[in-house]
N, C-alpha and C positions, 0 to 999 in steps of 0.2 A: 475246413471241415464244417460241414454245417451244423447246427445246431440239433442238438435230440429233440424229437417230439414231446411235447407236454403233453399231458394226464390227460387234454382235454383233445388231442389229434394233433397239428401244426404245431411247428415251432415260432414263438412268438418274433416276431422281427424286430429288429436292432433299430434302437433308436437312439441317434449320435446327436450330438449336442455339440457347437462349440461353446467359444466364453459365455456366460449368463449371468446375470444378478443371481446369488443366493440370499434368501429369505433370513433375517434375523435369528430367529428360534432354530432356524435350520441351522446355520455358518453356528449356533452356542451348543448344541447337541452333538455337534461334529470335533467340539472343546475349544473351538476359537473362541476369543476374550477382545476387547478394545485393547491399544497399545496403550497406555498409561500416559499420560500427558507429564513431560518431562518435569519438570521443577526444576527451576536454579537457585543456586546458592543463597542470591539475595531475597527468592521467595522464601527458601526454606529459614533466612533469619527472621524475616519480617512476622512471617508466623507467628516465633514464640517471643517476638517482641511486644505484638500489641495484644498478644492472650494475655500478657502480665501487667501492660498497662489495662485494659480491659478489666482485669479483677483487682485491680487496687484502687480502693474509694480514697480521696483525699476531701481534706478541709483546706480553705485557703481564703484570706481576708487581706489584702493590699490595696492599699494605694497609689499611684503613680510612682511602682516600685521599678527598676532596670529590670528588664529582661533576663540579663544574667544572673542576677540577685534569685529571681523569680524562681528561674531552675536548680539553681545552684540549691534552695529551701527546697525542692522535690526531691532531690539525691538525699538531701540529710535526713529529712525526716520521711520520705518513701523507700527509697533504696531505685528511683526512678533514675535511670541515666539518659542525658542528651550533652548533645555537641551542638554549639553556634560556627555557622560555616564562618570561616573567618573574611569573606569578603562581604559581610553582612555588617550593616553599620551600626553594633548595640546600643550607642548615646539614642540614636531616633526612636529607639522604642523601649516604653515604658509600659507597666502591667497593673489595670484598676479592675480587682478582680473580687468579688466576693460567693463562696460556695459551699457546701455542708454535703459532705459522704457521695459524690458525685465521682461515678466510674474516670481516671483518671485521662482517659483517653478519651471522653467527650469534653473534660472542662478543658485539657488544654487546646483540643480542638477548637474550643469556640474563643481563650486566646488569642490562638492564632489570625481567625480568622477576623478579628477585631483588627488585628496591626498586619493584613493581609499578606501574613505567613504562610510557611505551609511546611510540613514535615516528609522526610522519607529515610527508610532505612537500608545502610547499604550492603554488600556481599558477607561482609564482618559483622554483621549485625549492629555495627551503629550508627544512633538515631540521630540525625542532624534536624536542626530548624533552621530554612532558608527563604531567600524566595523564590517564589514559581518559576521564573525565567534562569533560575538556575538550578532547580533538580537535574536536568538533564546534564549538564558540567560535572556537580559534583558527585551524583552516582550513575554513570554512564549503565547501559544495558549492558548485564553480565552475560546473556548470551553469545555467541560469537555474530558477528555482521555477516549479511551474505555479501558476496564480493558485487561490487559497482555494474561490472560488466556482466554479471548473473542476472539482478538485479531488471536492467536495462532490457537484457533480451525475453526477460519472463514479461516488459513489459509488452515489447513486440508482439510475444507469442498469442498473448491476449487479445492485440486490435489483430492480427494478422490476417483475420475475416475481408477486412476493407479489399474491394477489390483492386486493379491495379492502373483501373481508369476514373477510379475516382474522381469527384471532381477538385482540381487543387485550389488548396488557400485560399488563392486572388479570387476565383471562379465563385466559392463561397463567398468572399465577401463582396463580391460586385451584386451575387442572385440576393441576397441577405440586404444590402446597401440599394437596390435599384428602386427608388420611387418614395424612397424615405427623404422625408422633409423636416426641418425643425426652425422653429422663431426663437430667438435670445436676442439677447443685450448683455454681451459681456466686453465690459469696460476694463481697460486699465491693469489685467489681474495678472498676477504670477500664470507660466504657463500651466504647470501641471493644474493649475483651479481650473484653468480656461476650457484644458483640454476634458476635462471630468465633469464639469459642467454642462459642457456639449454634447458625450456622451449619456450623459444621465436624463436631457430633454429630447435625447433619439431614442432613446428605447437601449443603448446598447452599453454590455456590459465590460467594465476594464477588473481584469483577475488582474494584475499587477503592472511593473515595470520592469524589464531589465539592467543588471547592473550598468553598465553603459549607458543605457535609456538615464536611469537617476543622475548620472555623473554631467550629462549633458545640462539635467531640470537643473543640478545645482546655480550654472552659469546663464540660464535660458531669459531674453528680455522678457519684459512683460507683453501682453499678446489683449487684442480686442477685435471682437467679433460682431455685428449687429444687423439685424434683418432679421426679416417674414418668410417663411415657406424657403429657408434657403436647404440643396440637396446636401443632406448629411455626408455622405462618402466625400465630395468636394469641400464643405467645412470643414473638414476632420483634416482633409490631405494642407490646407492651409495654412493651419494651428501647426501640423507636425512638420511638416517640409524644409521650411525656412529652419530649423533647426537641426535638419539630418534626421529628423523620426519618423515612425512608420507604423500603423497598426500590423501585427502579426493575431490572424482571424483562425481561435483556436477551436472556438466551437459553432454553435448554432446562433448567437446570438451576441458573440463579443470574442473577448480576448484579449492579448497584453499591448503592451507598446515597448518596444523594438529602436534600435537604430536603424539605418536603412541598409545597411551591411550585413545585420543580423538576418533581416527579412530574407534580403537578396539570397543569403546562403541559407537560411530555410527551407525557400521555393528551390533551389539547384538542389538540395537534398532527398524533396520531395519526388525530384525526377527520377535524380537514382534509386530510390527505393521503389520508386514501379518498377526501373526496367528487371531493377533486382525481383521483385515478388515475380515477375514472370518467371523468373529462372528457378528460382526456388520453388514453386508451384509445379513445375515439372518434374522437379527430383524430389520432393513430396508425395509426388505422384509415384511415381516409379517405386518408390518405400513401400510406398502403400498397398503396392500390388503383388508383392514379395510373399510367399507362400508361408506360415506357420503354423506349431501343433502345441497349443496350450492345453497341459495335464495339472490337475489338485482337485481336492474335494473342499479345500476351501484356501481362498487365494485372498492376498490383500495386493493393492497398489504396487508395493515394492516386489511382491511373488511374481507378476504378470510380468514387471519391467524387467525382470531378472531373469526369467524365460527369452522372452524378445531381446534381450542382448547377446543372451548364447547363442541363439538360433539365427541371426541377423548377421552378428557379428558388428553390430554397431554400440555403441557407448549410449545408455538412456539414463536423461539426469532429472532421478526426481524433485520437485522442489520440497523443503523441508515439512511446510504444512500438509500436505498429504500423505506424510508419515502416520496420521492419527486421523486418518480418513477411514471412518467405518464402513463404508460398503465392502463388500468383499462378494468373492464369485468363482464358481465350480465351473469345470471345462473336461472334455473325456478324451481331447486328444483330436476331436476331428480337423482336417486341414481350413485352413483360414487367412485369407487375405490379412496381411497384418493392418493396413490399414483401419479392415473392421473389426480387429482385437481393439485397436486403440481407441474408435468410435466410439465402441462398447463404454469404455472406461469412461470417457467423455461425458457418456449420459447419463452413467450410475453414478458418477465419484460424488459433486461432477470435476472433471478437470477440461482444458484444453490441451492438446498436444500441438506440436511442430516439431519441423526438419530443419532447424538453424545450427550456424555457427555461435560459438559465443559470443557476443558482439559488444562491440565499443562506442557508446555512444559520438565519437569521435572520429571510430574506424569501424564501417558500419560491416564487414564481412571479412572477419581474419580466423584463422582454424579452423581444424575438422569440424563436420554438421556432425551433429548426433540429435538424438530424439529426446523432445523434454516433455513433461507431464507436467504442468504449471496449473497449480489451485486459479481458479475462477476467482476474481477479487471484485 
């Protein structure tokens, strides 16, 4: 039926919108609110841990008194509690401390950080003194882990831009390696010196070792190298070879060191994941062109995904951080390529999307594809 005439003669024409960014003040006048950023347990004790430490001034005058002495004098005369992680070695540290009405959580701060300590509190609210290389031990994240193979394919979904002729590894590192030169004199040295030396007079950088890679330096003879203007890429393969190693060329300018078994199966990985991105680029495709009708007057991340899986009939897995993704976006229903529903979202969140399985770093394409919305990191 068409539309009545306005006041003014014609009736005004219809104008359909699909998904769009809505405006701030807009999406808060329509009563949407941010989602609340969760808290966990261990924040929520930490809180009123150090409010307390924070409002209580001590005094304190020692001498190269034990550590546990030291605290054990804050419980009694503060009401201050702390725990020494028991793999911590008390005899090694002692406390020469002198202060007058000082907030109790800076003086033991600086403590600590004298006998390069460090504090954390855990889900229970109690306060351990350790060290650094063990906070993560002894109060692990009270969050739940996202799973390995979520993990892994959120990170795919991120490079998944790369095309699928990219240039591989080797290719990188020969255009990267062609025409570089380097002069040394390396005598006599453990290999791992030889080979970090050579690299560090090329320009090129080593991110690490592989465990096998180390296990090999353990046993590796000593290694010498010496000349003017010799080709880097051929010094390099000299040093690594004779012992089964191998540069693996992770970026623009370096990368790790590999066994040669490691490499090997790198580059055979590499293959398969082209012939795979073609495949999956076409059923991407095909997703993408599937018809939908996005309705709300104000919509978050999880509202859209939850539309497009009804309608689709596919499984969309958001990842956790764009649960408290603020953009949000009104839609009147018009029809729309899903693919440019998920564009949308893309630009405003921002997120990435893909059309993957969950994948295994191990087992690169096992189960159903479904659609993932993966935070930009």
């Amino acid at each position: 039926m068409p539309a009545a005439p306005s006041a003014h003669g014609s009736a005004p024409a219809l104008s359909l919108h699909g998904l769009r960014l809505l405006a701030r003040d807009e999406a808060t006048s329509r009563g949407w609110s941010p989602a609340p950023k969760l808290r966990t347990p261990r924040e929520i004790a930490s809180e009123t841990i150090w409010k307390k430490w924070a409002e209580t001034s001590i005094s304190v005058n020692c001498t190269e008194q034990p550590l546990a002495e030291f605290l054990e004098g804050l419980r009694k005369a503060y009401g201050l509690e702390t725990r020494i992680d028991p793999e911590l070695d008390q005899d090694a540290h002692t406390v020469t401390f002198r202060v007058e009405d000082l907030a109790a959580d800076q003086a033991v701060d600086l403590v600590l950080k004298m006998a390069d300590l460090t504090w954390v509190v855990d889900a229970n609210g109690t306060l351990w003194i350790t060290t650094k290389d063990r906070v993560g031990e002894l109060v692990p994240d009270s969050v739940s882990p996202i799973p390995a193979s979520v993990s892994f394919t959120a990170r795919m979904i991120r490079v998944e831009d790369t095309p699928p002729d990219a240039p591989r590894m080797a290719q990188r590192r020969a255009t990267w390696m062609k025409d570089r030169t380097v002069s040394v004199t390396l005598a006599n040295l453990p290999l791992r010196e030889a080979i970090e030396k050579l690299a560090a007079a090329g320009g090129l950088k080593l991110y690490g070792w592989s465990d096998a890679a180390e296990e090999i330096l353990s046993r590796a003879p000593i290694a010498s190298l010496v000349g003017d203007n010799l080709p880097l890429d051929a010094s390099l393969e000299q040093l690594l070879a004779p012992a089964g190693l191998a540069l693996e060329f992770w970026a623009s300018e370096g990368g790790g060191i590999s066994t040669v078994e490691e490499v090997k199966h790198w580059e055979e990985f590499e293959v398969d994941a082209a012939k795979a991105s073609v495949e999956m680029a076409k059923d991407k495709a095909a997703l993408a062109a599937r018809r939908v009708r996005i309705e709300g007057k104000v919509l978050t991340v999880r509202d859209v995904a939850a539309q497009l899986e009804a309608q689709l009939g596919e499984k969309v897995r958001v990842m956790p951080a764009l649960e408290f993704c603020e953009a949000t976006w009104e839609a009147d229903g018009m029809e729309q390529a899903a693919g440019e529903v998920l564009d949308i979202l893309a630009k405003d969140a921002p997120l990435v999307w893909g059309w993957l399985p969950e994948m295994d770093e191990s087992d690169p394409k096992e189960g159903p594809y479904l659609i993932w919305l993966v935070d930009r990191q």
